[in-house]
C-alpha positions as CSV (number, residue, x, y, z in Angstrom):
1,X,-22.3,57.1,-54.0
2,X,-25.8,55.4,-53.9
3,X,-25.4,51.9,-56.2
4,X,-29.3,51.9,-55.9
5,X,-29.6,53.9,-59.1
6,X,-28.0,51.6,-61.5
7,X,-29.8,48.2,-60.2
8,X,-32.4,48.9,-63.4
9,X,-29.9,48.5,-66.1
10,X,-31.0,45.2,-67.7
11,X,-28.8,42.2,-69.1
12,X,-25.8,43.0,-67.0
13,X,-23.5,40.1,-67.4
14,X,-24.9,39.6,-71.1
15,X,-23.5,43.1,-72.0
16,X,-20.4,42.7,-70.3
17,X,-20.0,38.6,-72.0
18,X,-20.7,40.5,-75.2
19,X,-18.7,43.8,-75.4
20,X,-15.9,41.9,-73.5
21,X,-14.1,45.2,-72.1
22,X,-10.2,44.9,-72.0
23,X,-7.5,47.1,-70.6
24,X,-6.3,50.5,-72.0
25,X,-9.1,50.3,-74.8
26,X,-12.4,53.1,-75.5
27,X,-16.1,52.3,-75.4
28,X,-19.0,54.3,-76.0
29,X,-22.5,53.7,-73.9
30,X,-24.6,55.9,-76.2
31,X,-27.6,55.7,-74.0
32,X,-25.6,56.3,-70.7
33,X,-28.7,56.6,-68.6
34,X,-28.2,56.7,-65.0
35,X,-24.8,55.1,-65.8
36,X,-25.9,51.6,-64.8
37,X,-24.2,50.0,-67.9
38,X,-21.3,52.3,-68.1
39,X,-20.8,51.7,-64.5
40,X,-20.3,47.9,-64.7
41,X,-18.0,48.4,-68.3
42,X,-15.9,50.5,-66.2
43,X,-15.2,47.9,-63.4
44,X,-14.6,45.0,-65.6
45,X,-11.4,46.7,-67.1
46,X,-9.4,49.9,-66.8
47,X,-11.0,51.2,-70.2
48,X,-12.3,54.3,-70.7
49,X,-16.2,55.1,-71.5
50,X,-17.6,57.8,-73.8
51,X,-21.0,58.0,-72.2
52,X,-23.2,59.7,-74.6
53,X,-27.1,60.5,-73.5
54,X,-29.5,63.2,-75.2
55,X,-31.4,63.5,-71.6
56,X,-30.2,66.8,-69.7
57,X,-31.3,65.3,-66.4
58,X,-29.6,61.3,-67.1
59,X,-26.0,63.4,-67.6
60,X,-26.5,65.3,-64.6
61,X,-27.2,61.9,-62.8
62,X,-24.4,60.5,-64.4
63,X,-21.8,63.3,-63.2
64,X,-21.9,61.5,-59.8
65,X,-20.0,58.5,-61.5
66,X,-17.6,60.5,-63.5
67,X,-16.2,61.8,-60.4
68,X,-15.7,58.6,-58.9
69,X,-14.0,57.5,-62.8
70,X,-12.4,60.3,-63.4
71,X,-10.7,60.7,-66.6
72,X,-11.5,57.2,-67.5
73,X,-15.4,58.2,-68.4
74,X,-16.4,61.3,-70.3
75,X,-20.0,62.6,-70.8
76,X,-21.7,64.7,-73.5
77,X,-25.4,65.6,-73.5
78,X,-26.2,64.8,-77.4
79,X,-28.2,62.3,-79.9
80,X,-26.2,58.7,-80.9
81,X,-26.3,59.5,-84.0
82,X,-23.8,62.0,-83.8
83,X,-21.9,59.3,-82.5
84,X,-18.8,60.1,-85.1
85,X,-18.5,63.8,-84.1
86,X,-18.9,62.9,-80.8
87,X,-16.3,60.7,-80.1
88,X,-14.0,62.5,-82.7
89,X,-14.2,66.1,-80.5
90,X,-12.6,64.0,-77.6
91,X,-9.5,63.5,-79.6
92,X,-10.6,59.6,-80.5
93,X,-10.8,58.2,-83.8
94,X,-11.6,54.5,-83.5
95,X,-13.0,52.8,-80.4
96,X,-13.1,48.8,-79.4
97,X,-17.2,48.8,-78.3
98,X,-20.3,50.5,-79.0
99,X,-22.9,49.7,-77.0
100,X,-26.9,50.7,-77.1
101,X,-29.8,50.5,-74.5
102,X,-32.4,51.5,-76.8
103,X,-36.0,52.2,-75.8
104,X,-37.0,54.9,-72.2
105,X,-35.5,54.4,-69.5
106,X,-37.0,53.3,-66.2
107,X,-35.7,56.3,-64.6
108,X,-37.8,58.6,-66.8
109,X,-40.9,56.3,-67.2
110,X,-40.8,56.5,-63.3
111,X,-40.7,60.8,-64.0
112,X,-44.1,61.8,-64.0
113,X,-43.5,64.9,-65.5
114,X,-42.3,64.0,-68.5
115,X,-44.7,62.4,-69.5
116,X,-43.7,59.1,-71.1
117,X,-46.2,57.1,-69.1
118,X,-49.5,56.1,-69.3
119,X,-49.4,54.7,-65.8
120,X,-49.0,58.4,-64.4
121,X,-51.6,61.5,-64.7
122,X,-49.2,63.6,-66.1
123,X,-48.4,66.6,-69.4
124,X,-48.5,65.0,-72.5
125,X,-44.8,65.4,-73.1
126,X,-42.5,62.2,-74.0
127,X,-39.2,64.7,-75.5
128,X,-36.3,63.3,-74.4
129,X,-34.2,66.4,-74.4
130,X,-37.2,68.9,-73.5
131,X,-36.6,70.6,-77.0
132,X,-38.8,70.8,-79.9
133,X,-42.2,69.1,-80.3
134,X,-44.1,67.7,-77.0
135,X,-47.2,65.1,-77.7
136,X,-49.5,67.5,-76.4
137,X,-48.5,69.3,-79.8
138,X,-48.8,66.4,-81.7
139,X,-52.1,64.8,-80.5
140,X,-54.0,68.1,-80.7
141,X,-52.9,69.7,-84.3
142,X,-51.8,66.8,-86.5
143,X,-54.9,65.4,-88.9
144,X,-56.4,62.5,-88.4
145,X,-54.5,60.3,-91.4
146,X,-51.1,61.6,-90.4
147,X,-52.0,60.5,-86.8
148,X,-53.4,56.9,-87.6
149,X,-50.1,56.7,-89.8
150,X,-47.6,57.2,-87.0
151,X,-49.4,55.0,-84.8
152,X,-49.4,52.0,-87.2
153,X,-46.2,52.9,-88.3
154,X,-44.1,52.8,-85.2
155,X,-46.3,51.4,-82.8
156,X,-47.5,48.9,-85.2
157,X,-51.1,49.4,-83.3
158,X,-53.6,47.5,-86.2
159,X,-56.4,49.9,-84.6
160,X,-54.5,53.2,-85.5
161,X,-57.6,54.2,-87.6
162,X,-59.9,53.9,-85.1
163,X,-57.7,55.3,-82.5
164,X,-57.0,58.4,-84.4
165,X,-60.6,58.9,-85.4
166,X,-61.3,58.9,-81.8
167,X,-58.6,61.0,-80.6
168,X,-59.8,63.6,-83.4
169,X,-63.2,63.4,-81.8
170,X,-62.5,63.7,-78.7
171,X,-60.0,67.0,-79.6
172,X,-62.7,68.8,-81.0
173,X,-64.8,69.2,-77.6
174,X,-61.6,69.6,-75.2
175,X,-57.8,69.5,-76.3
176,X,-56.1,66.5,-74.8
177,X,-53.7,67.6,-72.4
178,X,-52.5,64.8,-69.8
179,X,-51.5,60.7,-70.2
180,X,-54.3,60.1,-68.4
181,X,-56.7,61.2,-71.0
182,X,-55.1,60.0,-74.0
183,X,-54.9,56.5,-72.2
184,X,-58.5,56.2,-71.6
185,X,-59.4,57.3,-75.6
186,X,-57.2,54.5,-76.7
187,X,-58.9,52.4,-74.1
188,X,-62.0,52.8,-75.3
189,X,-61.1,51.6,-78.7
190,X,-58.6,49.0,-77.7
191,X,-60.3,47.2,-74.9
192,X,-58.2,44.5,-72.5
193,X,-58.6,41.1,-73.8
194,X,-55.5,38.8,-72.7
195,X,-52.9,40.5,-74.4
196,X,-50.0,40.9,-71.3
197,X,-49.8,44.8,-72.3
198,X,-52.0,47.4,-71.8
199,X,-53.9,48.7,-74.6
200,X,-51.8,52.2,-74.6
201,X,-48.5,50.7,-74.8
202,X,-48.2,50.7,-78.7
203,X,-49.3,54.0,-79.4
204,X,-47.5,55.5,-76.5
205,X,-44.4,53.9,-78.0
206,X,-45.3,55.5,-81.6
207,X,-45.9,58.9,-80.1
208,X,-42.1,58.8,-78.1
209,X,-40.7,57.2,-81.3
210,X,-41.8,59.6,-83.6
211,X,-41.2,62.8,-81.4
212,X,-37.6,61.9,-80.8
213,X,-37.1,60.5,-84.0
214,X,-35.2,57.1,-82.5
215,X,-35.7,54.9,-85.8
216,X,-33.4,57.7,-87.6
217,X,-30.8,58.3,-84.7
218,X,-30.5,54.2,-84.7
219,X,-30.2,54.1,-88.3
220,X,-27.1,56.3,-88.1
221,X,-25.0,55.2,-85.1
222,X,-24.9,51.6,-86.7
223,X,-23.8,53.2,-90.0
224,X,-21.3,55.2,-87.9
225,X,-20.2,52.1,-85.7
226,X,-19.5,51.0,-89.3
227,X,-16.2,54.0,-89.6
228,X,-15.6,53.9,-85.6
229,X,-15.1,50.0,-84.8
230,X,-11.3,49.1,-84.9
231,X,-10.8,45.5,-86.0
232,X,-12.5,43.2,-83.8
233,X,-14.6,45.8,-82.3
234,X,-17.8,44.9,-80.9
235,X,-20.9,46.8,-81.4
236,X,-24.0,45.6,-79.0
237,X,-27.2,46.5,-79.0
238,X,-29.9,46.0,-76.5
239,X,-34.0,46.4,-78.4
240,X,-37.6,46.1,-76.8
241,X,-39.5,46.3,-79.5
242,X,-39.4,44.5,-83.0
243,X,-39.2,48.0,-85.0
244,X,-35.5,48.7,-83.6
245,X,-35.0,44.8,-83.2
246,X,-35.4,44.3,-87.2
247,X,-33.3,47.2,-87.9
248,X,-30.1,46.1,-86.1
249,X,-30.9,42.3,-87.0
250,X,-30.7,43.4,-90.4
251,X,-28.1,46.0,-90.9
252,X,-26.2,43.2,-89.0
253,X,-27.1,40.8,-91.0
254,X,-26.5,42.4,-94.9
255,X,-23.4,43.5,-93.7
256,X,-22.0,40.6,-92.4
257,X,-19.3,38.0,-93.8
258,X,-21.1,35.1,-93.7
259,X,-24.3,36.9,-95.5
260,X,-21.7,37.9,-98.8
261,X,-21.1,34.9,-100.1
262,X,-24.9,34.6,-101.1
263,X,-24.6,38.3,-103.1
264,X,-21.6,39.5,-104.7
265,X,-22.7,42.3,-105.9
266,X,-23.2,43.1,-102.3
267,X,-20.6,45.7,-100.6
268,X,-17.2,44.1,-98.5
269,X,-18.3,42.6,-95.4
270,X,-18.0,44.8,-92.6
271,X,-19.2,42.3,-89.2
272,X,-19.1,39.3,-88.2
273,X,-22.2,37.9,-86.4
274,X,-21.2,36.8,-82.7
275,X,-24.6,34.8,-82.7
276,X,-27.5,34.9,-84.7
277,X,-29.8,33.4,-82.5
278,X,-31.2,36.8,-80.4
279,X,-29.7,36.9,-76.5
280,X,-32.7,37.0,-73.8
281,X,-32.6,38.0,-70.7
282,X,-33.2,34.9,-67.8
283,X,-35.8,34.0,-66.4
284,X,-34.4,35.2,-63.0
285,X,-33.9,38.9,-64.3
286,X,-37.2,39.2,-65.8
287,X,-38.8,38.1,-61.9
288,X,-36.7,40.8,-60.5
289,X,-36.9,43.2,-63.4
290,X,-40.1,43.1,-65.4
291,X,-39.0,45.9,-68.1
292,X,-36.1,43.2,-68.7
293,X,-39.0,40.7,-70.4
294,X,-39.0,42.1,-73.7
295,X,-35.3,42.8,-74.0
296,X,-33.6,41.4,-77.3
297,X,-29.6,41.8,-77.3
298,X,-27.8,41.1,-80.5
299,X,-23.7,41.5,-81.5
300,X,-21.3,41.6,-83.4
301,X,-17.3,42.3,-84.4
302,X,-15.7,44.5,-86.6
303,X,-14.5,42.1,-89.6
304,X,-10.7,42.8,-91.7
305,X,-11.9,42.8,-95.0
306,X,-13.5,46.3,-94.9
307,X,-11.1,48.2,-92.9
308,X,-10.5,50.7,-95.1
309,X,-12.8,53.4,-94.2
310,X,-12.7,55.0,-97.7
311,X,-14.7,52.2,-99.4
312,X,-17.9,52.7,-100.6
313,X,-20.9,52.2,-98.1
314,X,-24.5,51.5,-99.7
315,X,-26.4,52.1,-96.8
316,X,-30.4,52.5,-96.9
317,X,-32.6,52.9,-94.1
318,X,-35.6,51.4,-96.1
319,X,-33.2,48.2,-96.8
320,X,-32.7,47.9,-92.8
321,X,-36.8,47.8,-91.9
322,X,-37.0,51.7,-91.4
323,X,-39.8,53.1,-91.6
């Protein structure tokens, strides 16, 4: 088996510290990727791993590693937000960790043909599962306000406007069809100045987000995690951006026992914070690794007081920073 494949996977030993995997319990890696994570989870403890990824070709990687695992790790191609039926169609009901790698992938920002990167001259594509809606769609049918709305929205660009009256322009006389070409319109409005990222990145990152709608799938695996998480159960989540990074902090937050004695009107505590102060990477990983630099990790246990999974839940995505 070639280890090569997993040396991406970022915060390693922060994962593991975190999720702290234990003998003869269950975890689910609901972004199994090219099993990196799952991998290391698996040789800490004699667990077992519900690897969970809604990218066709990162299961078919994966299925390398499950033969080398065996019955200990499990794969289905499907969303995380189907977390409950997922892990419930294996025969589980509860499970000791839930961990998330949010965000692409290095393995299919480094696919040219999927189109997720501006860095490649490649089909404006950026699905995750190859089903429904490319960007090519998208950029070349959608009107101009709707456009400049999902760029501010989940790329949290402040030049959506302009960007989306020039992509409309530039539509009209030839349909946009590659990365390349949408890079160099949003180029054109968002110059370099000495911003560290390239002036694509944040509409790029709205596109992807909003195709594969990630701020909705996230929204629901932590409401799941909610009904999965035995007692003491950890759930940790990896964000690189502050859109998913504002969701977890505060769904963690609300729902947590130290946040209730500020609100009773508020719903039984259901986590305890590990640490409120956000986990970074080091400064070593981020030389080796620079998708590692904008990584944000964040955790916390299953508290006691809300065990029973018939209580009332008043969960709104709105209240949690969705969008």
């Amino acid at each position: 088996m070639n280890d090569n494949i997993y040396h991406k996977s970022v915060m390693i030993d922060e994962v593991i510290a975190s999720l702290k995997p234990s003998d003869n319990e269950v975890y689910v890696d609901c972004t199994v990727g090219a099993g990196g994570h799952s991998k290391n989870i698996l040789d800490t403890a004699k667990c077992r791993v519900i690897g969970i990824d809604k990218d066709p070709e990162a299961i078919s990687i994966c299925k390398e590693l499950q033969k080398v695992y065996a019955d200990r790790f499990s794969l289905t191609e499907g969303t995380f937000g189907n977390i409950k039926e997922i892990v419930n169609s294996v025969g589980i009901n509860f499970v000791n960790g839930i961990f998330l790698d949010l965000g692409v992938s290095s393995m299919q920002l480094t696919s040219p043909e999927r189109g997720f990167s501006f860095q490649y001259n490649s089909p404006l594509d950026m699905r995750m599962n190859k089903r429904g809606e490319k960007a090519y769609d998208l950029i070349n049918s959608v009107n101009e306000n709707s456009l400049a709305d999902i760029i501010f929205r989940y790329g949290e660009e402040r030049k959506s406007r302009k960007i989306a009256k020039e992509i409309v322009k530039k539509r009209k006389v030839k349909k946009i069809s590659t990365t390349s070409e949408l890079s160099e319109i949003i180029t054109s409005v968002v110059r370099f100045k000495h911003s560290k990222i390239h002036p694509a990145t944040k509409t790029f990152q709205a596109l992807r987000i909003y195709l594969n709608d990630e701020l909705k799938e996230l929204y629901k695996v932590l409401v799941a995690s909610e009904e999965l998480l035995t007692q003491g159960g950890r759930l940790v989540v990896i964000a690189f951006h502050s859109l998913e990074d504002r969701i977890v902090k505060n769904f963690i937050r609300y729902n947590s026992v130290s946040n209730k004695k500020y609100d009773i009107l508020k719903p039984e505590s259901s986590f305890v914070y590990e640490s409120r102060k956000v986990i970074r990477p080091s400064r070593e990983e981020i030389e080796l690794n620079k998708r590692a630099r904008s990584a944000r990790l964040r955790c916390a246990f299953r508290s006691s007081s809300s065990l029973d999974r018939n209580h009332h839940m008043n969960h709104n995505f709105q209240k949690y920073g969705g969008v």
